[in-house]
C-alpha positions as CSV (number, residue, x, y, z in Angstrom):
1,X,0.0,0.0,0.0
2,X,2.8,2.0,0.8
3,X,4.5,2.0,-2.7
4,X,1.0,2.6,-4.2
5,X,0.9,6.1,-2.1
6,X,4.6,7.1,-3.1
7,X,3.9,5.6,-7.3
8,X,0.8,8.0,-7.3
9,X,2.1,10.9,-5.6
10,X,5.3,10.6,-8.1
11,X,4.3,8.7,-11.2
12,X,7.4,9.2,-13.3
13,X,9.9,7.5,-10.7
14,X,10.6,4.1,-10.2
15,X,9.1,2.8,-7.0
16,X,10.2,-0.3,-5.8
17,X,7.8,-1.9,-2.5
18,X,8.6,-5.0,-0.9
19,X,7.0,-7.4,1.9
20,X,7.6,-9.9,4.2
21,X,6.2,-13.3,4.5
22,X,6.9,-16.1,7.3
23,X,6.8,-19.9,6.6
24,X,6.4,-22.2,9.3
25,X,5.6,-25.6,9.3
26,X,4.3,-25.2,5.5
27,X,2.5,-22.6,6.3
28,X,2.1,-18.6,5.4
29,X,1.3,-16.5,8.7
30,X,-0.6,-13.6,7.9
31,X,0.6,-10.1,9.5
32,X,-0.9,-9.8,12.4
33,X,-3.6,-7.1,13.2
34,X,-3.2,-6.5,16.8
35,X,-1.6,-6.8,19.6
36,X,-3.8,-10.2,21.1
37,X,-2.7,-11.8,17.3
38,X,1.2,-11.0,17.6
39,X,1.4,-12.6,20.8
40,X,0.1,-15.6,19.5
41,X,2.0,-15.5,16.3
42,X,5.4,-15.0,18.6
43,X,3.9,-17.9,20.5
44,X,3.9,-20.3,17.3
45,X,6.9,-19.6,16.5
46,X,9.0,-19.8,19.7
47,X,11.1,-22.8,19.6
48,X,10.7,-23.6,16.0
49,X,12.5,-23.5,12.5
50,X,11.2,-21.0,10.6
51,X,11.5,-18.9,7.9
52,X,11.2,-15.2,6.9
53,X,11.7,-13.7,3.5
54,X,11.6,-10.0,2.6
């Protein structure tokens, strides 16, 4: 959404946006939306392989 905002306010540069996604156990987690969801997220993923790409 971000890179949106900066493409439209300057729509002859090249905007480059990027994300991050986490894999664990064969599975995408989402961003989480609050607080009470990032706990549990952390949670999950305390004591376990995983992985993060940006």
């Amino acid at each position: 959404m971000k890179a949106d905002y900066v493409s439209n306010k300057y729509p002859h540069a090249l905007v480059i946006g990027a994300d991050t996604i986490v894999f664990l156990k064969k599975q995408i987690l989402n961003k989480p939306i609050n607080n009470s969801q990032a706990k549990k997220m952390l949670s999950l993923l305390s004591g376990e392989t995983h992985h993060v790409y940006t």
